[in-house]
Structure formats: C-alpha cells, structure tokens
TORSESE-779830 format. One record per residue (C-alpha): x, y, z; chain. Coordinates in nm, 3 decimals. Example, Ala and Ser with C-alpha at 12.3 -4.5 7.8 and 13.67 -1.06 7.14 Angstrom:
BEGIN
SITE      c1      c2      c3 chain
SITE   1.230  -0.450   0.780     A
SITE   1.367  -0.106   0.714     A
END
This chain:
BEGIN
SITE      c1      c2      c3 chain
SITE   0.701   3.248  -0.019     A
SITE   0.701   2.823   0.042     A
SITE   0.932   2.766   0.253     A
SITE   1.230   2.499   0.177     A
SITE   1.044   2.241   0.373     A
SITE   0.706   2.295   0.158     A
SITE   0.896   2.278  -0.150     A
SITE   1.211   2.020  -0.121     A
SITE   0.937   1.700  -0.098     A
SITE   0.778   1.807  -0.399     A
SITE   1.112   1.863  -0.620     A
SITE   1.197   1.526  -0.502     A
SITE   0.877   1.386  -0.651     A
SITE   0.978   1.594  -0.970     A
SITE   1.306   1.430  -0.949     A
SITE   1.123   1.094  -0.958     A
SITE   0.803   1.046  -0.988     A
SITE   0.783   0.698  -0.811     A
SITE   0.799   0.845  -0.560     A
SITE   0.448   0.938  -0.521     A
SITE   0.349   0.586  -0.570     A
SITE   0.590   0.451  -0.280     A
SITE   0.414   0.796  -0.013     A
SITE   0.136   0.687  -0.158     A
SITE   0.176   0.258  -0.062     A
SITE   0.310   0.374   0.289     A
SITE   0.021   0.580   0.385     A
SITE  -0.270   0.333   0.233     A
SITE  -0.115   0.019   0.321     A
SITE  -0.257  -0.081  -0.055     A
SITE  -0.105  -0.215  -0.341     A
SITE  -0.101   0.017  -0.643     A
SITE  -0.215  -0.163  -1.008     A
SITE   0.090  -0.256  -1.208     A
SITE   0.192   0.046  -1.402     A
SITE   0.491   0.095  -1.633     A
SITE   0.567   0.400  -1.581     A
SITE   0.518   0.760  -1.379     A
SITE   0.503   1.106  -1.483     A
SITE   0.499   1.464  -1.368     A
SITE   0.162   1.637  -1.457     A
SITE   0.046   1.960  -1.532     A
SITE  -0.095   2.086  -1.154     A
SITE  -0.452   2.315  -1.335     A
SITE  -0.746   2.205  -1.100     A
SITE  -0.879   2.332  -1.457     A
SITE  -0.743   2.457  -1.768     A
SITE  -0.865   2.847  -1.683     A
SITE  -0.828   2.811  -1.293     A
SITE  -0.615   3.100  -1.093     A
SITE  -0.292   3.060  -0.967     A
SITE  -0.421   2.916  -0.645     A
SITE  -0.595   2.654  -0.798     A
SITE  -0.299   2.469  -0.866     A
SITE  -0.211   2.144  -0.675     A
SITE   0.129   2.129  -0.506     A
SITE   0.190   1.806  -0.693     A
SITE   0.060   1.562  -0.975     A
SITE   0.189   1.220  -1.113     A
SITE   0.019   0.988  -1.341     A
SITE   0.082   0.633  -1.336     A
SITE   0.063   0.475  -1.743     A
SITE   0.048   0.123  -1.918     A
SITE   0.261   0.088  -2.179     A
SITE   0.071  -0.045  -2.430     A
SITE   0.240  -0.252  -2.801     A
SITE   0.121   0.055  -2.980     A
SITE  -0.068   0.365  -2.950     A
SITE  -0.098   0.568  -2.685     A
SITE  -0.052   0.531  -2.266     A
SITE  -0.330   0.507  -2.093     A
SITE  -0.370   0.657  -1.763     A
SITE  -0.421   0.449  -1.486     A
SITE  -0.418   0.675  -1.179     A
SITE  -0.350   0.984  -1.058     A
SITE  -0.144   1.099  -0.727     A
SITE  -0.187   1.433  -0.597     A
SITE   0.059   1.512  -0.317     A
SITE  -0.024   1.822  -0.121     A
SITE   0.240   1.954   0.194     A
SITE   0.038   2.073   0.451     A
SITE   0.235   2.212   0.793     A
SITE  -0.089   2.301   0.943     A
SITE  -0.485   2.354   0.915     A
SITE  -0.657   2.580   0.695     A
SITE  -1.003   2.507   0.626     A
SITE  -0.989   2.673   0.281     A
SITE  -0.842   2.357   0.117     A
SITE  -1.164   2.154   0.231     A
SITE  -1.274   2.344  -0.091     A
SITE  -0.968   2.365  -0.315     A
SITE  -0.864   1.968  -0.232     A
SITE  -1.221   1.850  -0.367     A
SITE  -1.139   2.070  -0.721     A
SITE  -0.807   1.956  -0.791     A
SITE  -0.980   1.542  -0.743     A
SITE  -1.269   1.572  -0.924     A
SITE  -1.095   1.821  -1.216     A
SITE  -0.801   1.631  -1.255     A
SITE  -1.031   1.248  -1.273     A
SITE  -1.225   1.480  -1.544     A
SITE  -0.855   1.506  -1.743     A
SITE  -0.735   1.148  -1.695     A
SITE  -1.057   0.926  -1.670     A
SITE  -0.924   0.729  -1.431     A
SITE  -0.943   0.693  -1.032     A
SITE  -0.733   1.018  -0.874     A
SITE  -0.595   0.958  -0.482     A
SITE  -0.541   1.283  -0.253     A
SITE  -0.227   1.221  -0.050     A
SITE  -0.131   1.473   0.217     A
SITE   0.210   1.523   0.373     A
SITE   0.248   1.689   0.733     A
SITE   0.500   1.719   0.964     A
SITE   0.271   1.666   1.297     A
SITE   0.023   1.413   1.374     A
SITE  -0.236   1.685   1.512     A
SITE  -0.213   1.798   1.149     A
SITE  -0.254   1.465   0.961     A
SITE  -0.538   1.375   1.185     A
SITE  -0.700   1.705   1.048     A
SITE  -0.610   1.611   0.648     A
SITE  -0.750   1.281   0.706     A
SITE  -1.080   1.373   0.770     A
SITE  -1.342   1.321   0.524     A
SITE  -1.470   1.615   0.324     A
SITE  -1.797   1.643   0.314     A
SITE  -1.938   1.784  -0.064     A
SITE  -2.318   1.720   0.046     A
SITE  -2.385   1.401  -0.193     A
SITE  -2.055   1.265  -0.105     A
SITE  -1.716   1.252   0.063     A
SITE  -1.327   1.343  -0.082     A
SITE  -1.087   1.127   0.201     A
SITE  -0.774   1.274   0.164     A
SITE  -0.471   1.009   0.268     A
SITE  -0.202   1.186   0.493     A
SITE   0.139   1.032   0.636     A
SITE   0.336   1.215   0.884     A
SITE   0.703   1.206   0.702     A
SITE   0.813   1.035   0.998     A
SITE   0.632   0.771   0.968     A
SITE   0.848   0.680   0.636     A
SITE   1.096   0.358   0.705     A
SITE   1.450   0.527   0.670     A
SITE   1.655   0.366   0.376     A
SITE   1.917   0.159   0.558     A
SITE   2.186   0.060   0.284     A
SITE   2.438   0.242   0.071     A
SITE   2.303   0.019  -0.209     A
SITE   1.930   0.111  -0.135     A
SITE   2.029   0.507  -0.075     A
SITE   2.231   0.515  -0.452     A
SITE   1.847   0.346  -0.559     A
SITE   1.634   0.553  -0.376     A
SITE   1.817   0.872  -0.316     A
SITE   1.472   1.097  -0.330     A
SITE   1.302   0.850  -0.066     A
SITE   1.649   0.805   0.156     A
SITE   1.654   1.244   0.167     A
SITE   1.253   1.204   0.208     A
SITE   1.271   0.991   0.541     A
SITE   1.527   1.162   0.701     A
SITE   1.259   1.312   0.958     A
SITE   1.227   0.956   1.084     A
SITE   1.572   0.858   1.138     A
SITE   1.627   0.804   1.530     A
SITE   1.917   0.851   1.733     A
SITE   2.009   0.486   1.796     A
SITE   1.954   0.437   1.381     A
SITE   2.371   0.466   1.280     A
SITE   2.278   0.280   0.978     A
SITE   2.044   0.532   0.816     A
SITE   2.283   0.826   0.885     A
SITE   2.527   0.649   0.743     A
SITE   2.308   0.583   0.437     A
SITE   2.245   0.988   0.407     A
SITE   2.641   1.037   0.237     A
SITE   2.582   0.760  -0.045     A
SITE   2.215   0.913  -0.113     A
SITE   2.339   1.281  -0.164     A
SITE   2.584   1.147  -0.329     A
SITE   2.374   1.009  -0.602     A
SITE   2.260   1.356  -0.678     A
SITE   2.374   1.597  -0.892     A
SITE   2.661   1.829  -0.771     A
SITE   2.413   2.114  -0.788     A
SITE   2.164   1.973  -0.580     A
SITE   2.332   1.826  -0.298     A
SITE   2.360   2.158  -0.103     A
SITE   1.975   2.258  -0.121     A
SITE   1.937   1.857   0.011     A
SITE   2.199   1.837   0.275     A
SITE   2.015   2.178   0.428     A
SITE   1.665   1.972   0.394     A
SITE   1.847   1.723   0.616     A
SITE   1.997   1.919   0.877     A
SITE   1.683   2.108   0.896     A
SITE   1.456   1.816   0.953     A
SITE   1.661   1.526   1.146     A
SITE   1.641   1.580   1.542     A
SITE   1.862   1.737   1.727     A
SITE   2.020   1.364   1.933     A
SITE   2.035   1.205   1.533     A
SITE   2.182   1.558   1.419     A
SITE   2.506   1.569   1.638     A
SITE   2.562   1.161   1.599     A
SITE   2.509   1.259   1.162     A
SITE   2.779   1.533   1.329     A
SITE   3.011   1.275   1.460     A
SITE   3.013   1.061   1.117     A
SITE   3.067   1.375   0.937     A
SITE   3.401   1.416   1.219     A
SITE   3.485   1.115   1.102     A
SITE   3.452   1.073   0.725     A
SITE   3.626   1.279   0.444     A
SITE   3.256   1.390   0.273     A
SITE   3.248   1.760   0.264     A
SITE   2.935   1.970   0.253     A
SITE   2.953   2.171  -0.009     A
SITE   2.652   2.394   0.144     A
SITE   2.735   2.705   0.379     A
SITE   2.417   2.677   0.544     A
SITE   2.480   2.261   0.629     A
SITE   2.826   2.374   0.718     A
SITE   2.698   2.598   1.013     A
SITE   2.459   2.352   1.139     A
SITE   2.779   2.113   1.177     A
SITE   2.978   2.388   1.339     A
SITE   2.700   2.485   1.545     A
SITE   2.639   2.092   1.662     A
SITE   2.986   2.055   1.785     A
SITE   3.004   2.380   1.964     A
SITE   2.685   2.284   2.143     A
SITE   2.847   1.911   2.237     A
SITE   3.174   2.107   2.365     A
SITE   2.952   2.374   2.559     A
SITE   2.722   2.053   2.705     A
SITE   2.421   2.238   2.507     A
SITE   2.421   2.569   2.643     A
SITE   2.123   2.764   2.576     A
SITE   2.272   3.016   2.423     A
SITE   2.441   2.739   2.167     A
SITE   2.083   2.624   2.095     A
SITE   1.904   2.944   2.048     A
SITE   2.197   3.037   1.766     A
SITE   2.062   2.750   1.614     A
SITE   1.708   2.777   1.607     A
SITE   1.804   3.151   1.423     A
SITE   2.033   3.002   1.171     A
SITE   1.717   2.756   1.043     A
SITE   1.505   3.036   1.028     A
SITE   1.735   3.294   0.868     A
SITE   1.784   2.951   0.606     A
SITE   1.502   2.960   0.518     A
SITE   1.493   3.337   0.433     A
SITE   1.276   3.466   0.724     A
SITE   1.370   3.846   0.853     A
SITE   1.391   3.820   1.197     A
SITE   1.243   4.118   1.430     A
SITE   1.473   4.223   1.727     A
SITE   1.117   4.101   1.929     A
SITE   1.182   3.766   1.776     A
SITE   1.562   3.738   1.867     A
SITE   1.535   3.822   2.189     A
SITE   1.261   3.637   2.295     A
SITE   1.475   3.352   2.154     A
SITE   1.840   3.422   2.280     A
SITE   1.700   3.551   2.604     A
SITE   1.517   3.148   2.692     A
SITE   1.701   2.927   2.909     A
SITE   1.454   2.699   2.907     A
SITE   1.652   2.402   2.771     A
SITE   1.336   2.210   2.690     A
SITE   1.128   2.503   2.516     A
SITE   1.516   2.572   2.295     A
SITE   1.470   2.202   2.150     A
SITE   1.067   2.247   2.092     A
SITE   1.167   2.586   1.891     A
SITE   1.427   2.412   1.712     A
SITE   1.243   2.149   1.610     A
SITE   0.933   2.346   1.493     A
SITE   1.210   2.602   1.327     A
SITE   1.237   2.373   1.039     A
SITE   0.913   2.350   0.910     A
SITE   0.809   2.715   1.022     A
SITE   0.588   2.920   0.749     A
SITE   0.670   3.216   0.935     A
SITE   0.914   3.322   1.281     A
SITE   0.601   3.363   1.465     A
SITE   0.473   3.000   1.447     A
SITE   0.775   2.922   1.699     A
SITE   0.535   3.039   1.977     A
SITE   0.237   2.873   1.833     A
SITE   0.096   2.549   1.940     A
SITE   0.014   2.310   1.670     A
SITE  -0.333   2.217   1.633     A
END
C-alpha cells in the first residue's frame, strides 16, 4: 500500500494542477511556455497497459485558443520516488514516449525524493540504446517555504508541499502553515496537518509546537494531536529516549504499518539519542518498518 508520504504530493497536484508546473520551474531552473491553463490527465503509459504501467502523476499544460479546441502544449509527469529501483529505468521511458504519442507535444519526467542519494540516482540519464530519457528530480527540501499568510491562502498545495524545507530558525514559514491548512477544505486539513508533522524536523516540529501553545487553531486530526502531545512531553522530559522512540512508533503506526515486537524493541530499547532522531526522521517517508535500519543509497 503507498504510503501517506507517496501519495499526499500527488493529491496536492490533483488539488491543483499548477503545481506541477511550479516542481517542475524549481527543479529545471527554466521557464515554462505561457499556458492558460493545467489539467489532471489520465496516468495509461498506453490505453491497454497493466495496472503498473500507470504514472504516479500527469498534467497537461493548454492554450486557450478564440475557438475550437485546446491544444496541448506540454506534459508533466511527476513520479515520488523514496528510493532506487532499477525497474523504473524501463517503466519511466514508457510513460514519456506513450504519453508524447497522446498529446503531440514535448512530455518532461519530474521526480520527487526525499534524499539527495536518491535524486542523484533519478537524475541519471536512461539509456534506450539510440537515445537518452533525463528524468528531472528535486529533493522536496529544496522547495523555498511560502513565507506569508497572503502567499499560504494562494498557494496552500505548495505552502503544505515545502514543509520538508522549513528550518528551525524559519518562524515565518511555520507561521504560514495555520493560514495554508486553513485554506483547505474542513475534510482535508487532518490528512495535511499529519503530512506536516510527519515531514518537518524534529527542532522546526517542537517550535510549530510552541505556536500551536500559543494560538487558538485546533487540529482537528488525532494523529497531529499526538505528535503535539508527544513534542511537549519530549521538551518537559529534555528529549528522553524513551520520549523519542514513542514517536518514531506513532509515525509508523500513522501510516498503517503493523509493527513486530522485533521492531518495537529494537526501537524502545535505543538510547542512542542520535540514531532516535535518524529513525524519526526516516519514519516519515518509510515504505515499510524495516527501512528504519536501512541506509539510503
């Protein structure tokens, strides 16, 4: 099953689907062509491919022409991709060369990762033998955090987006986070305020903590709830282990993992104050318990 932090980037694309185009500016450094408008598109590498032909994400930028119909001007497919598998050097070249087949017009690969080590892998080119597919990748922290109540009610999908790159000294962006899920439907906020707490680090975590002390904007979610109980029993207890290991099993059982007793204790059993944060931190984009204990490549 994709895990929250495989799936919440791409429902915020679905939620708007400018938001490709802005990934897609950031990680180029290029200037899109004009375009009117974006739209979601059907994810078929080809109209009779198998389920796992289908590309994570597609948007097509349009004209909008005086009459007749849009033409398409590009495409934007946005993969997630939390670590290597050599399988999609074969699947990435289908869904570029099948979708450019649909639209007639130029298609751009753009990769999202959580780790550098991983985006250095994406970015390499693909070799098909009489040519080369050069996927794009940006680490999500890489993304500028939104700054501004007024840009966060604009840009809620793209303030929720660049959480991951909000640093501790940043009071400005975490304030930004309230007016941004705020701007979402009642519905949603919970499944967003989770993405948030999952993937801000621990330091910007308990100062978004402290605002939330201070401010009358209630979480709505159970699961965002814990993590701000948890963060200010961990700054009363001067981050005890044991404080930081509950954590690290409240992300994963979050996201819906079963925990073996092997797991637990290996986690509530490390003192290690260090190896507690590196867990943590690795906890929220986790495919599976296990990859805790596994270095990235």
């Amino acid at each position: 099953m994709p895990s929250r932090e495989h799936e919440i980037p791409l429902d915020l694309i679905r939620n708007c689907p400018d938001l490709a185009a802005t990934l897609l500016t950031q990680a180029s450094g290029k200037p899109l062509p004009p375009y009117a408008r974006a739209r979601c598109e059907a994810g078929e590498a080809t109209t009779t491919a198998p389920a796992e032909l289908l590309a994570d994400s597609v948007v097509v930028l349009e004209d909008d022409p005086a009459e007749g119909t849009p033409t398409p001007l590009a495409g934007i497919i946005t993969e997630v991709q939390h670590k290597r598998d050599l399988r999609k050097h074969y699947s990435w070249p289908a869904y570029v060369a099948n979708l450019r087949h649909r639209l007639q017009c130029p298609v751009i690969l753009l990769v999202l990762t959580p780790h550098d080590k991983v985006a250095h892998w994406c970015r390499e080119p693909i070799d098909l033998g009489s040519g080369f597919v050069r996927p794009l990748a940006l680490t999500l922290d890489e993304l500028p955090p939104v700054t501004t109540p007024e840009q966060a009610r604009a840009n809620p999908e793209l303030a929720v987006l660049s959480a991951a790159g909000i640093q501790t000294e940043s009071t400005t962006a975490l304030h930004a986070l309230l007016p941004a899920l705020d701007a979402f439907e009642a519905d949603d906020r919970p499944l967003y305020a989770d993405y948030i707490f999952a993937v801000l680090s621990p330091k910007a975590r308990a100062h978004l903590e402290e605002i939330l002390a201070a401010s009358t904007y209630e979480w709505k979610s159970d699961l965002a709830r814990t993590y701000a109980a948890q963060g200010k029993a961990e700054g009363k207890a001067e981050g005890k282990a044991e404080g930081k290991a509950e954590a690290i099993l409240v992300v994963l059982e979050g996201l819906g993992f079963e925990i073996t007793e092997a797991t637990r204790q290996r986690i509530t059993t490390c003192t290690n104050h260090a190896q507690l944060d590196t867990w943590l931190r690795q906890a929220a984009t986790a495919e599976h318990p296990d990859d805790l204990f596994t270095e990235h490549d």
